[in-house]
PQR file with spaces between the fields and no chain letter, atoms N, CA, C, O and H, PARSE charges and radii, in Angstrom:
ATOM       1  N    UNK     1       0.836   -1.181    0.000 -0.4000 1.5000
ATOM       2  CA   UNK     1       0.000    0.000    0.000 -0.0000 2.0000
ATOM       3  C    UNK     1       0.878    1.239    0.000  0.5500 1.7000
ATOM       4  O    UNK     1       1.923    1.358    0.639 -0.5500 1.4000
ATOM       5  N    UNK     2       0.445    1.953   -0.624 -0.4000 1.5000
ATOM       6  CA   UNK     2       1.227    3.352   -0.638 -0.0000 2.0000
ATOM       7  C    UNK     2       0.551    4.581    0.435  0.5500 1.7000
ATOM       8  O    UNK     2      -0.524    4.604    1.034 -0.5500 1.4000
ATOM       9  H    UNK     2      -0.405    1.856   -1.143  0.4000 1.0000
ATOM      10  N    UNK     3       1.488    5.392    0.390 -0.4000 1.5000
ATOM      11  CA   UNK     3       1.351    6.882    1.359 -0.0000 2.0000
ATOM      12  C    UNK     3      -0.471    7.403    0.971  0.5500 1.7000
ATOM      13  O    UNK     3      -1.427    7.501    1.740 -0.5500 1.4000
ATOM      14  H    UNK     3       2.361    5.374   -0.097  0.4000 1.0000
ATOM      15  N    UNK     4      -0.431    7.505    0.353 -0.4000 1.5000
ATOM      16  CA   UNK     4      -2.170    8.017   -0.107 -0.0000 2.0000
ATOM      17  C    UNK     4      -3.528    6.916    0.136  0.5500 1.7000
ATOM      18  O    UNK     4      -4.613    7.007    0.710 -0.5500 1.4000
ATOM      19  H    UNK     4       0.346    7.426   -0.272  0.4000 1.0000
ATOM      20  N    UNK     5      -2.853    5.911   -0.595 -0.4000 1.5000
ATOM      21  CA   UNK     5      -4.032    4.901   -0.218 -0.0000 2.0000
ATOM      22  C    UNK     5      -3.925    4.678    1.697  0.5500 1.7000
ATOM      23  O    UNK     5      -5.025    4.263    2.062 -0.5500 1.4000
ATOM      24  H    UNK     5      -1.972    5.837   -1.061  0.4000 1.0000
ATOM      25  N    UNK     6      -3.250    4.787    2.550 -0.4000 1.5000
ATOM      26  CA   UNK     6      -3.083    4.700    3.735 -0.0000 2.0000
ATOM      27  C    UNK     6      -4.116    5.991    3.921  0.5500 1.7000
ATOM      28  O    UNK     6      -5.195    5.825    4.492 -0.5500 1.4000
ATOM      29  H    UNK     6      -2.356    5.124    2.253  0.4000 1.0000
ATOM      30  N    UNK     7      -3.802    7.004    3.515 -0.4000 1.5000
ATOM      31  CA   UNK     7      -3.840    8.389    4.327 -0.0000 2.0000
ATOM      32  C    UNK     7      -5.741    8.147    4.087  0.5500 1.7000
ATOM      33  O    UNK     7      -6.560    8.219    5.003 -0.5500 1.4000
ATOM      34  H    UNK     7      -2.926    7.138    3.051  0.4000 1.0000
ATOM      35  N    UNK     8      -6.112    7.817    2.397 -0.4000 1.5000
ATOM      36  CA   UNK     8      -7.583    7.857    2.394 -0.0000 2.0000
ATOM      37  C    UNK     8      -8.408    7.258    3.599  0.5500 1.7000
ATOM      38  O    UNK     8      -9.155    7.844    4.382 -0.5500 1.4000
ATOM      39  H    UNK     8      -5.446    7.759    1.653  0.4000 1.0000
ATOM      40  N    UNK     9      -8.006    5.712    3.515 -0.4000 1.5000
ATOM      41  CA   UNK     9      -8.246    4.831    4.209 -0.0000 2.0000
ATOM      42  C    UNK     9      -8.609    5.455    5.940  0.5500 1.7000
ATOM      43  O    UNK     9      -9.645    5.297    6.586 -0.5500 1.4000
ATOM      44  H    UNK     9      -7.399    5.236    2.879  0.4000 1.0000
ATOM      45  N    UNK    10      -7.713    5.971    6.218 -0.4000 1.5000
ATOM      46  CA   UNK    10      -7.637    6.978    7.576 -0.0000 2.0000
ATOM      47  C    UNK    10      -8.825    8.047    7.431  0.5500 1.7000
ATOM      48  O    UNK    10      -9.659    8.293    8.302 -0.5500 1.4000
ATOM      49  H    UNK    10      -6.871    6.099    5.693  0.4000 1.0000
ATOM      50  N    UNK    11      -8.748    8.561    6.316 -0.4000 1.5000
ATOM      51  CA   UNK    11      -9.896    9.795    6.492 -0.0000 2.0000
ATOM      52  C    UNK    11     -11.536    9.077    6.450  0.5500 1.7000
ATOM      53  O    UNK    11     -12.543    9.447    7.053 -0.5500 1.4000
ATOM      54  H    UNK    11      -8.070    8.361    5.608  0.4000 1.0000
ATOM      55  N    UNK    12     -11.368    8.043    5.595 -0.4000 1.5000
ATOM      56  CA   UNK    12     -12.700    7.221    5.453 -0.0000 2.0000
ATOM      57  C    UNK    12     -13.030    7.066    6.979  0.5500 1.7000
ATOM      58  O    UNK    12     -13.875    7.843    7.425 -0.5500 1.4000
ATOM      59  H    UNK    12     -10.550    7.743    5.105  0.4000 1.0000
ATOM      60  N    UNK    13     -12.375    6.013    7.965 -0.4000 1.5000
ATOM      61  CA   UNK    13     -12.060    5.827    9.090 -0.0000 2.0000
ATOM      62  C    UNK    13     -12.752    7.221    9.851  0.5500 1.7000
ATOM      63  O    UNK    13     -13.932    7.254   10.199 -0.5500 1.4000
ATOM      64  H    UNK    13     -11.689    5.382    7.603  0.4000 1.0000
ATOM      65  N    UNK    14     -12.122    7.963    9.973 -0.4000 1.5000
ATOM      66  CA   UNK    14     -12.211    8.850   10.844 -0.0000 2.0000
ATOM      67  C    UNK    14     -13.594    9.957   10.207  0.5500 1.7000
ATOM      68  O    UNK    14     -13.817   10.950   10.898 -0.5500 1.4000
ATOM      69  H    UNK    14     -11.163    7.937    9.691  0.4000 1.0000
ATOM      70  N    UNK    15     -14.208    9.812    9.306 -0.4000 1.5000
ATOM      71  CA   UNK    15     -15.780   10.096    8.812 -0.0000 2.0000
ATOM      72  C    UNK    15     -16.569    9.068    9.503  0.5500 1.7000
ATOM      73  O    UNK    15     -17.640    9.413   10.003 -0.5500 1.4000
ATOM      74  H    UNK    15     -14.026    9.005    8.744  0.4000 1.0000
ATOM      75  N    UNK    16     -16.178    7.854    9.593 -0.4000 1.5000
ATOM      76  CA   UNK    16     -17.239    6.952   10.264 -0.0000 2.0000
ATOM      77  C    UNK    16     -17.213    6.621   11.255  0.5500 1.7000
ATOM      78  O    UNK    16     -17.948    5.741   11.705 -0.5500 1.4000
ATOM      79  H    UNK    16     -15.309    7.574    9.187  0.4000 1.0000
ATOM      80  N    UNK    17     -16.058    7.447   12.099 -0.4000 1.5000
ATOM      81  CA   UNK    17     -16.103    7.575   13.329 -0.0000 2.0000
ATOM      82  C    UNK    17     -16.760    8.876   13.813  0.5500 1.7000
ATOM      83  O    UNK    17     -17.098    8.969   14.993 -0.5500 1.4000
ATOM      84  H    UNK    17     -15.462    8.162   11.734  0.4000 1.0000
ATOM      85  N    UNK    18     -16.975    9.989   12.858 -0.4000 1.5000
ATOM      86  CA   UNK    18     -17.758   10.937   13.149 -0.0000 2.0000
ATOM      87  C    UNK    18     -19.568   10.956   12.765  0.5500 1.7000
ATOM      88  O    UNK    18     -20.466   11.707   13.147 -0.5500 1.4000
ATOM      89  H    UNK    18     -16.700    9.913   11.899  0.4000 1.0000
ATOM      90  N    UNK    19     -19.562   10.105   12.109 -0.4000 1.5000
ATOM      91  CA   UNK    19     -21.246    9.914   11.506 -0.0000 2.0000
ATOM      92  C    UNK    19     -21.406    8.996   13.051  0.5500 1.7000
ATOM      93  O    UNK    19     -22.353    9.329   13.764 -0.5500 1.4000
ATOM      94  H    UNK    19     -18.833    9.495   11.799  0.4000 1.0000
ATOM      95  N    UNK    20     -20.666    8.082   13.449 -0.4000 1.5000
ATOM      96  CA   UNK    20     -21.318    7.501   14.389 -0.0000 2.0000
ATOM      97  C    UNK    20     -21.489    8.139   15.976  0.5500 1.7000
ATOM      98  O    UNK    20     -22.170    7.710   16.907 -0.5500 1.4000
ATOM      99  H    UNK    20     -19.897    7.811   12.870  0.4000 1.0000
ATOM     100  N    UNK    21     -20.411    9.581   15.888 -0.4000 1.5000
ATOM     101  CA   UNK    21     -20.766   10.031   16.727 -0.0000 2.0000
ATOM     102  C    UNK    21     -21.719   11.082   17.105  0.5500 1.7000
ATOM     103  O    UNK    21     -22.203   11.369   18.200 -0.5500 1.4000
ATOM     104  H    UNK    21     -19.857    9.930   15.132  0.4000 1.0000
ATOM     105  N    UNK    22     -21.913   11.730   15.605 -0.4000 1.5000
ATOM     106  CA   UNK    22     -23.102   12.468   15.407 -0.0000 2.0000
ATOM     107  C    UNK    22     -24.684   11.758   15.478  0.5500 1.7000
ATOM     108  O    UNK    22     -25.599   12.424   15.962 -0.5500 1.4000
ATOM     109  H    UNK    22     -21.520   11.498   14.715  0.4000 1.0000
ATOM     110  N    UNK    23     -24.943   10.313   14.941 -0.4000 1.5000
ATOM     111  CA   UNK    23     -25.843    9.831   14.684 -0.0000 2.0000
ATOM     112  C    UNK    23     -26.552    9.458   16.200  0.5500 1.7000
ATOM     113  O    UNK    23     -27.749    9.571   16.464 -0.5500 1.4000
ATOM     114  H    UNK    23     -24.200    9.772   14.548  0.4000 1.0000
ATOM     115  N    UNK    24     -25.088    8.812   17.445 -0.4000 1.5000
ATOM     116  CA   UNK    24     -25.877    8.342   18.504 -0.0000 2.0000
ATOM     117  C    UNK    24     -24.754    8.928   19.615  0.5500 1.7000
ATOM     118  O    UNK    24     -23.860    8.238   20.104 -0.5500 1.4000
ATOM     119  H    UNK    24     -24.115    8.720   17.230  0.4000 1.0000
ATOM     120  N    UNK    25     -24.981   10.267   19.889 -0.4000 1.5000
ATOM     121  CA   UNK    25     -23.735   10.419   20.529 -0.0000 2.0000
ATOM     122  C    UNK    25     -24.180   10.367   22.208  0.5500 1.7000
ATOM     123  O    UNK    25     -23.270   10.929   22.817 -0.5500 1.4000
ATOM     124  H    UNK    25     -25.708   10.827   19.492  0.4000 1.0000
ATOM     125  N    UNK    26     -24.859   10.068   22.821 -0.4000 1.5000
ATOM     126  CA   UNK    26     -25.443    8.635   23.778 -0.0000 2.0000
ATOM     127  C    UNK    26     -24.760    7.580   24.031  0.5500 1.7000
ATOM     128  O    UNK    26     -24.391    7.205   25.144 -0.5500 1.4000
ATOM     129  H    UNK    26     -25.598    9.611   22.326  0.4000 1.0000
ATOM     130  N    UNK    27     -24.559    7.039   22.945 -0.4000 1.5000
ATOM     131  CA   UNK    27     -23.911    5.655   23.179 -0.0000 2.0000
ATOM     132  C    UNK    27     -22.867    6.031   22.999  0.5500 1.7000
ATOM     133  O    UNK    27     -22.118    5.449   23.784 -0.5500 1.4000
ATOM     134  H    UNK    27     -24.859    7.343   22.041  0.4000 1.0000
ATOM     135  N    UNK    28     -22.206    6.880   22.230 -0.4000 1.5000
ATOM     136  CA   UNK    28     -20.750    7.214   22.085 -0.0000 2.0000
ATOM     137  C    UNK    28     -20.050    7.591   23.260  0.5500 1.7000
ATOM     138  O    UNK    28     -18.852    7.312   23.308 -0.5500 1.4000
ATOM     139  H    UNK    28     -22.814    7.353   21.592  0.4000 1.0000
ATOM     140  N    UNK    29     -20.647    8.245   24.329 -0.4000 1.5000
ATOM     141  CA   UNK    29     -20.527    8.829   25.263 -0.0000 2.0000
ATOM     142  C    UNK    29     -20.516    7.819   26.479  0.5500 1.7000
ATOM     143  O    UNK    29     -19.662    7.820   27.366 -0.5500 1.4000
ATOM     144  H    UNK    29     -21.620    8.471   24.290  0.4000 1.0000
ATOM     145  N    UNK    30     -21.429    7.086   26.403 -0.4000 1.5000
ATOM     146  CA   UNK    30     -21.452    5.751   26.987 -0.0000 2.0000
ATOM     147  C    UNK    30     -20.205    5.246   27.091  0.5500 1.7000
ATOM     148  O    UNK    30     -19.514    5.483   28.081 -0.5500 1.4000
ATOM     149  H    UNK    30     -22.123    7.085   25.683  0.4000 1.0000
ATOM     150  N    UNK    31     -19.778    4.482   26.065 -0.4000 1.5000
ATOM     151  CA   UNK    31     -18.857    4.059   25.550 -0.0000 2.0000
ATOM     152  C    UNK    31     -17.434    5.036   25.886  0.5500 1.7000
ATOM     153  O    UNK    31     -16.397    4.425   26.146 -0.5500 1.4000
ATOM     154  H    UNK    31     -20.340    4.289   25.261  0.4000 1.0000
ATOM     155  N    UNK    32     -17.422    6.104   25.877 -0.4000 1.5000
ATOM     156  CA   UNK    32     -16.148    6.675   26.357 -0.0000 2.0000
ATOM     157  C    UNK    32     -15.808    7.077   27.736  0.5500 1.7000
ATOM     158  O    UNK    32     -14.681    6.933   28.209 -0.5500 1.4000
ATOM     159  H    UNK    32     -18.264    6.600   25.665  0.4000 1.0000
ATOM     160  N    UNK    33     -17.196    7.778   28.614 -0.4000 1.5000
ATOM     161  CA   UNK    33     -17.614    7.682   29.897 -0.0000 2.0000
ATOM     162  C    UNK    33     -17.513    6.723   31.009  0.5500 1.7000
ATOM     163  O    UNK    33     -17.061    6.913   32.138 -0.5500 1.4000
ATOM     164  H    UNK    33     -18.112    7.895   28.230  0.4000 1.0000
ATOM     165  N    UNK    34     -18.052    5.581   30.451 -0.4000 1.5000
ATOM     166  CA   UNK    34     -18.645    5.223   31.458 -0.0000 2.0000
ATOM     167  C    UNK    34     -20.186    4.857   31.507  0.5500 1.7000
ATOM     168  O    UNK    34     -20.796    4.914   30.439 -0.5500 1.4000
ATOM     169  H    UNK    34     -18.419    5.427   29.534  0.4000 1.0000
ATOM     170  N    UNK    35     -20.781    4.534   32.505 -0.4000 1.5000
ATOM     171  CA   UNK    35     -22.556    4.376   32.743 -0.0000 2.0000
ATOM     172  C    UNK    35     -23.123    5.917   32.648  0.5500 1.7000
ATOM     173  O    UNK    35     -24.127    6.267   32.029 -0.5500 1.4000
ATOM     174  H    UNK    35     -20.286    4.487   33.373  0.4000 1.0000
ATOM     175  N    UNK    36     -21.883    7.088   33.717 -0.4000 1.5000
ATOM     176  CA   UNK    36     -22.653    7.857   33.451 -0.0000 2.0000
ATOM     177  C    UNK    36     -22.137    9.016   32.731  0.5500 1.7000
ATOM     178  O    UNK    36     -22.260   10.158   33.173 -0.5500 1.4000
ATOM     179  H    UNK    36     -21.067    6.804   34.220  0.4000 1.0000
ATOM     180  N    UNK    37     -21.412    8.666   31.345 -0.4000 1.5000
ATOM     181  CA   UNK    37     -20.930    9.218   30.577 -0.0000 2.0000
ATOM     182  C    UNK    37     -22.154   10.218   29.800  0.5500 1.7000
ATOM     183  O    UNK    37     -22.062   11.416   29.532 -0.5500 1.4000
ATOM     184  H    UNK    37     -21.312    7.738   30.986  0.4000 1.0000
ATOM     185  N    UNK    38     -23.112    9.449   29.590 -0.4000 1.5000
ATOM     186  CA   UNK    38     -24.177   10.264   28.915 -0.0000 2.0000
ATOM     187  C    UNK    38     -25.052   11.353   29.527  0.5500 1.7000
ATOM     188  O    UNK    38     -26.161   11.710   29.129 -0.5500 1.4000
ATOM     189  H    UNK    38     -23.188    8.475   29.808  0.4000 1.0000
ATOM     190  N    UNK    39     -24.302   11.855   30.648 -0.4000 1.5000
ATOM     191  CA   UNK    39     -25.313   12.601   31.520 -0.0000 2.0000
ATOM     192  C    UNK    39     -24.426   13.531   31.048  0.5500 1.7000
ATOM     193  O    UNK    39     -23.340   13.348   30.498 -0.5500 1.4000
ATOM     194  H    UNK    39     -23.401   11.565   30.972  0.4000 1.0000
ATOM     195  N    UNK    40     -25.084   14.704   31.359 -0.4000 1.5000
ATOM     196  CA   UNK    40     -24.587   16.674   31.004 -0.0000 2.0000
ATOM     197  C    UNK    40     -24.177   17.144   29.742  0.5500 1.7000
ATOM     198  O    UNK    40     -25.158   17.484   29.080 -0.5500 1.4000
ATOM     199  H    UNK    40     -25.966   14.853   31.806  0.4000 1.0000
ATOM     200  N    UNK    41     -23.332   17.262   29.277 -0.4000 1.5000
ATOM     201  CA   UNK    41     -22.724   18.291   28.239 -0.0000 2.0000
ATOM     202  C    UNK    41     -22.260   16.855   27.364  0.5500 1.7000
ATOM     203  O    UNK    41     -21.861   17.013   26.210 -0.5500 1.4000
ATOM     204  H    UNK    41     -22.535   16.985   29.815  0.4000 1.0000
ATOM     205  N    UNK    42     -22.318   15.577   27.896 -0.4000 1.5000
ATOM     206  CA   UNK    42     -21.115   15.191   27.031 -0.0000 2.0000
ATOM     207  C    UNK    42     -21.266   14.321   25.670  0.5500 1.7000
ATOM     208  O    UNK    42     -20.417   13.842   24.919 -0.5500 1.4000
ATOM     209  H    UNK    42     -22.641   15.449   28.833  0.4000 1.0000
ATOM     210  N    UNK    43     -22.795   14.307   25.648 -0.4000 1.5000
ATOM     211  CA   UNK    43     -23.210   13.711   24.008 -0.0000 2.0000
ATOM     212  C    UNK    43     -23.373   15.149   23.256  0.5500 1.7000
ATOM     213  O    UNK    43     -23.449   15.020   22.034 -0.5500 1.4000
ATOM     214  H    UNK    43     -23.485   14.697   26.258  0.4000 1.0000
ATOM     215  N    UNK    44     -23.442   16.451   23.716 -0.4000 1.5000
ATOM     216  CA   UNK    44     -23.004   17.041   23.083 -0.0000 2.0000
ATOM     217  C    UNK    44     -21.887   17.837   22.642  0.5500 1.7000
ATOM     218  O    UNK    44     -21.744   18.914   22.063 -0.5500 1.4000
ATOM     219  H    UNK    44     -23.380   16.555   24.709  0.4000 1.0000
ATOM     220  N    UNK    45     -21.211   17.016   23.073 -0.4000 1.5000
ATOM     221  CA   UNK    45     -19.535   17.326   22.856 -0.0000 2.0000
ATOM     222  C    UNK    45     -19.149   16.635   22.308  0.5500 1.7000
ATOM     223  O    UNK    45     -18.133   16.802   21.633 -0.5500 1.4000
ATOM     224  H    UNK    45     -21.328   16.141   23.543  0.4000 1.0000
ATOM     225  N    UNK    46     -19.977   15.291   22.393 -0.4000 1.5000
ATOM     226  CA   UNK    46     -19.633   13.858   21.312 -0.0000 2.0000
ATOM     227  C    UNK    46     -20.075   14.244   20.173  0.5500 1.7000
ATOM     228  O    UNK    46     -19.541   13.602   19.268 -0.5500 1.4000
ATOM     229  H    UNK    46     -20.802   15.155   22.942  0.4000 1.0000
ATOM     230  N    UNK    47     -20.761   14.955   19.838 -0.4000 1.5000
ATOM     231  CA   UNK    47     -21.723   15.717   18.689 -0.0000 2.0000
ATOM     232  C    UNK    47     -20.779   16.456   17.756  0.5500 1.7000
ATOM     233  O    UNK    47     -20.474   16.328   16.571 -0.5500 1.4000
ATOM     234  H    UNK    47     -21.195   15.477   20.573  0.4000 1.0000
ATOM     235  N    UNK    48     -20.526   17.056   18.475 -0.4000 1.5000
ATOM     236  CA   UNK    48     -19.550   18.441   18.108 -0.0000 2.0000
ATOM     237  C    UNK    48     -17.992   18.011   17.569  0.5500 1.7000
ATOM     238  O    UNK    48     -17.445   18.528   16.595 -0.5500 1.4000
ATOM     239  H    UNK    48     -20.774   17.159   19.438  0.4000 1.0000
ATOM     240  N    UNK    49     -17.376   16.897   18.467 -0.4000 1.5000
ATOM     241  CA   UNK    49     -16.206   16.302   17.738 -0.0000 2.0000
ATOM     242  C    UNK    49     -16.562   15.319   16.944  0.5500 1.7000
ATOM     243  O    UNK    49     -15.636   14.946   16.224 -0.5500 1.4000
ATOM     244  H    UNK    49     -17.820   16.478   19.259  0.4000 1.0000
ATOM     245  N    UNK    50     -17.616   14.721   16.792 -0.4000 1.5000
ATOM     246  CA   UNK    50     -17.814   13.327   15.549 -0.0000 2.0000
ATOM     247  C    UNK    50     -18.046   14.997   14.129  0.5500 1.7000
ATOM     248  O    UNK    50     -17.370   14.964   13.101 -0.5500 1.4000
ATOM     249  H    UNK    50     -18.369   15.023   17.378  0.4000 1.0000
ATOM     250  N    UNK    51     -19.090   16.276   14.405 -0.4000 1.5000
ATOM     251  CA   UNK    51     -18.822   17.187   13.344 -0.0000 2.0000
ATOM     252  C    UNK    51     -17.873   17.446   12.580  0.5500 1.7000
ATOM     253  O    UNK    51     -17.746   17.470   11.356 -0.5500 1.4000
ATOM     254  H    UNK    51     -19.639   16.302   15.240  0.4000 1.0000
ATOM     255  N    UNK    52     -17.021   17.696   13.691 -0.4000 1.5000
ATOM     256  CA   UNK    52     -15.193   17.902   13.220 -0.0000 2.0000
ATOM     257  C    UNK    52     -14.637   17.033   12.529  0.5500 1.7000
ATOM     258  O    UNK    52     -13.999   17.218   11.493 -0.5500 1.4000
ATOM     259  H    UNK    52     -17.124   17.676   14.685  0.4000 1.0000
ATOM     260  N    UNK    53     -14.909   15.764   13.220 -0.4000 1.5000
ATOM     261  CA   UNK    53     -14.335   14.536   12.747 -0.0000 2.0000
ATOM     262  C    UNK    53     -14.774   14.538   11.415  0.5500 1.7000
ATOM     263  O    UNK    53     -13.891   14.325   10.584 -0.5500 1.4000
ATOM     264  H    UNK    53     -15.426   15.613   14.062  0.4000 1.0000
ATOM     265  N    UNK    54     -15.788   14.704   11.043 -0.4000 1.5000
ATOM     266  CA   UNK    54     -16.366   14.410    9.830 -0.0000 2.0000
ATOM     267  C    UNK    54     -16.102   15.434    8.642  0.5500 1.7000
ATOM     268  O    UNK    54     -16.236   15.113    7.461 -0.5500 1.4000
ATOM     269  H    UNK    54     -16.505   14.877   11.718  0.4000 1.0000
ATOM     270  N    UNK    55     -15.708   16.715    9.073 -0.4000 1.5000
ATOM     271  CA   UNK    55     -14.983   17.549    8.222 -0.0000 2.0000
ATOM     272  C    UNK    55     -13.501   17.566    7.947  0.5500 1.7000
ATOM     273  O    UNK    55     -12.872   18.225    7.119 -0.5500 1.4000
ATOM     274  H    UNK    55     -15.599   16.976   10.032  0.4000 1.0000
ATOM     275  N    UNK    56     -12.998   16.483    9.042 -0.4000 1.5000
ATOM     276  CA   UNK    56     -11.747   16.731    8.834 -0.0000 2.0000
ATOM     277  C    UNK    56     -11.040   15.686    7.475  0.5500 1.7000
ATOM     278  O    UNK    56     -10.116   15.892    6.688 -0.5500 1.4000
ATOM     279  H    UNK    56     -13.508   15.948    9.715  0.4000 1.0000
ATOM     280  N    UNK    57     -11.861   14.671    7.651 -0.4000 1.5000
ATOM     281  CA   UNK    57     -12.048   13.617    6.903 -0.0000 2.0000
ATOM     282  C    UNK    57     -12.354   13.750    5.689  0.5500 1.7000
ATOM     283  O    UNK    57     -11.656   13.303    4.779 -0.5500 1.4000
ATOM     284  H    UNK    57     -12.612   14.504    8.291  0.4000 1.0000
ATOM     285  N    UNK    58     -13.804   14.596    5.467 -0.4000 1.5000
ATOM     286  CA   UNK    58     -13.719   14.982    4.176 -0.0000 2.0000
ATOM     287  C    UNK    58     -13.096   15.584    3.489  0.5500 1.7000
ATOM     288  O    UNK    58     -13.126   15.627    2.260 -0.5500 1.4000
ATOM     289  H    UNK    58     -14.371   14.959    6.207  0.4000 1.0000
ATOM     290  N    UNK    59     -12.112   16.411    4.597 -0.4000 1.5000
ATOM     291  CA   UNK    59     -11.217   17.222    3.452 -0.0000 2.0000
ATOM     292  C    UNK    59      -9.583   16.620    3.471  0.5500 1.7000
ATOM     293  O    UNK    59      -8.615   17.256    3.057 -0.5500 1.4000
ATOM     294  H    UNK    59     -12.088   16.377    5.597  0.4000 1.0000
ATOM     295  N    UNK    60      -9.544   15.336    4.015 -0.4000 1.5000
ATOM     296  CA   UNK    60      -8.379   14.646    3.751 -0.0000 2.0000
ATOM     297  C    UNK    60      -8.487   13.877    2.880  0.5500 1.7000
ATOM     298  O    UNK    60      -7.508   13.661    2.166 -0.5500 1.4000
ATOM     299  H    UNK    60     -10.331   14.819    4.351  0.4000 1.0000
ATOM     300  N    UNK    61     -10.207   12.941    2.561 -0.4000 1.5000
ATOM     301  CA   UNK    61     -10.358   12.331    1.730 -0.0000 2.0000
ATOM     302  C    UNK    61     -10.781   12.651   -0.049  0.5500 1.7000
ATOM     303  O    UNK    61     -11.118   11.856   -0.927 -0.5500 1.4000
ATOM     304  H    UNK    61     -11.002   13.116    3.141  0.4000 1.0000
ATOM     305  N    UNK    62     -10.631   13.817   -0.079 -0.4000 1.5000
ATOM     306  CA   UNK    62     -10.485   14.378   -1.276 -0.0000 2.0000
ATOM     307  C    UNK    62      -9.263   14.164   -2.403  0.5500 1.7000
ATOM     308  O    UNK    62      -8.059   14.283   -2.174 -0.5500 1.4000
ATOM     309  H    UNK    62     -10.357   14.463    0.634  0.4000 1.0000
ATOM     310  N    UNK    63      -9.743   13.898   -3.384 -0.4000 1.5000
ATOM     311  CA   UNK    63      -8.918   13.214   -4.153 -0.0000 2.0000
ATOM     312  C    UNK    63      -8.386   14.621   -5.178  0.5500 1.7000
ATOM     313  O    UNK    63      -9.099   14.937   -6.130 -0.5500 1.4000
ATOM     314  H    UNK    63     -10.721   13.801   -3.571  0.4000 1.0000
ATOM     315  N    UNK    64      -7.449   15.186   -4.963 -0.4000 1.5000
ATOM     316  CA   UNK    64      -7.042   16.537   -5.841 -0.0000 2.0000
ATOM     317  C    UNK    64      -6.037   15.983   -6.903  0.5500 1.7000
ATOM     318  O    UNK    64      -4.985   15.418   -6.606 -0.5500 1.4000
ATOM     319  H    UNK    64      -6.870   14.929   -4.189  0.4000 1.0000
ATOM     320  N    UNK    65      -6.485   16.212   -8.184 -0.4000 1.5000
ATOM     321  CA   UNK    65      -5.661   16.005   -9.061 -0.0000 2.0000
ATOM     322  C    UNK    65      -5.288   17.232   -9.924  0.5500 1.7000
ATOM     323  O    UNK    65      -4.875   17.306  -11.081 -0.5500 1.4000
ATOM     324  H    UNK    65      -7.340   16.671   -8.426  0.4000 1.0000
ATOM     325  N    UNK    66      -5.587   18.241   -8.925 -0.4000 1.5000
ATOM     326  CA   UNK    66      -5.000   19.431   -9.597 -0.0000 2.0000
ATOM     327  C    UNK    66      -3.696   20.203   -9.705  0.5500 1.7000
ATOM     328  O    UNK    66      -3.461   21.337  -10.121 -0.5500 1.4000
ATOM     329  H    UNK    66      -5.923   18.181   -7.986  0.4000 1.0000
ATOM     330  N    UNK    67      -2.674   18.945   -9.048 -0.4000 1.5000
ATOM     331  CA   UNK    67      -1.728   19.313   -8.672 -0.0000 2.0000
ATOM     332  C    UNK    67      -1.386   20.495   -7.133  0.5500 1.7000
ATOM     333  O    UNK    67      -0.333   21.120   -7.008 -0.5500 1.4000
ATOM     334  H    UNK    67      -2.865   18.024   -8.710  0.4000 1.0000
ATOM     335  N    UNK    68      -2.154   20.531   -6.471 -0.4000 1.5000
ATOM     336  CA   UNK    68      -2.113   20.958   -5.086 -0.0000 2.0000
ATOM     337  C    UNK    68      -1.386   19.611   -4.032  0.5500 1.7000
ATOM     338  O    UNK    68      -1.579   18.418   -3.798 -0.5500 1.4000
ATOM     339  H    UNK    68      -3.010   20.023   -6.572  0.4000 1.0000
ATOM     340  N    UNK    69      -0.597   20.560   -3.686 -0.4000 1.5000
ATOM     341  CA   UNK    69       0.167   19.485   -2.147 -0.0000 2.0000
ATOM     342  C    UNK    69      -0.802   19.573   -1.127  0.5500 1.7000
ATOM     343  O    UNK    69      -1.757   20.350   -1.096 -0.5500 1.4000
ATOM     344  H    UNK    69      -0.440   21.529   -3.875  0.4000 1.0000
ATOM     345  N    UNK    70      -0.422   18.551   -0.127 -0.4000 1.5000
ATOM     346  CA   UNK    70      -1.058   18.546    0.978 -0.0000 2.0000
ATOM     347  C    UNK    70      -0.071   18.297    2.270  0.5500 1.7000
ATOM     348  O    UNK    70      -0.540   18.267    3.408 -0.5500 1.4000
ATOM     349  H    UNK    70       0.353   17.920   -0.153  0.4000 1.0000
């Protein structure tokens, strides 16, 4: 595998780690928390970084053949 096909692979990754934290960020929170991970601020903070996550991704997983570095 080469440097790019790695790097996509990663951004794919890290979009479907943000759809899943946007979609149920409850259980995400769960899951990173604890039982009482899902209480206060923190599915919406799970919200807010699966967002990020998901922009960050899309703009790593962009395929530029316009000759732009990254």
């Amino acid at each position: 595998m080469d440097a790019r096909t790695l790097a996509v692979a990663g951004a794919r990754a890290r979009i479907a780690v943000g759809v899943a934290g946007v979609a149920a960020p409850g259980t995400a929170a769960r899951i990173m928390g604890g039982r009482s991970g899902a209480d206060g601020a923190a599915p919406l903070f799970v919200r807010m970084v699966g967002a990020r996550d998901i922009a960050l991704g899309l703009g790593a997983a962009i395929d530029r053949d316009d000759g732009a570095r990254s």
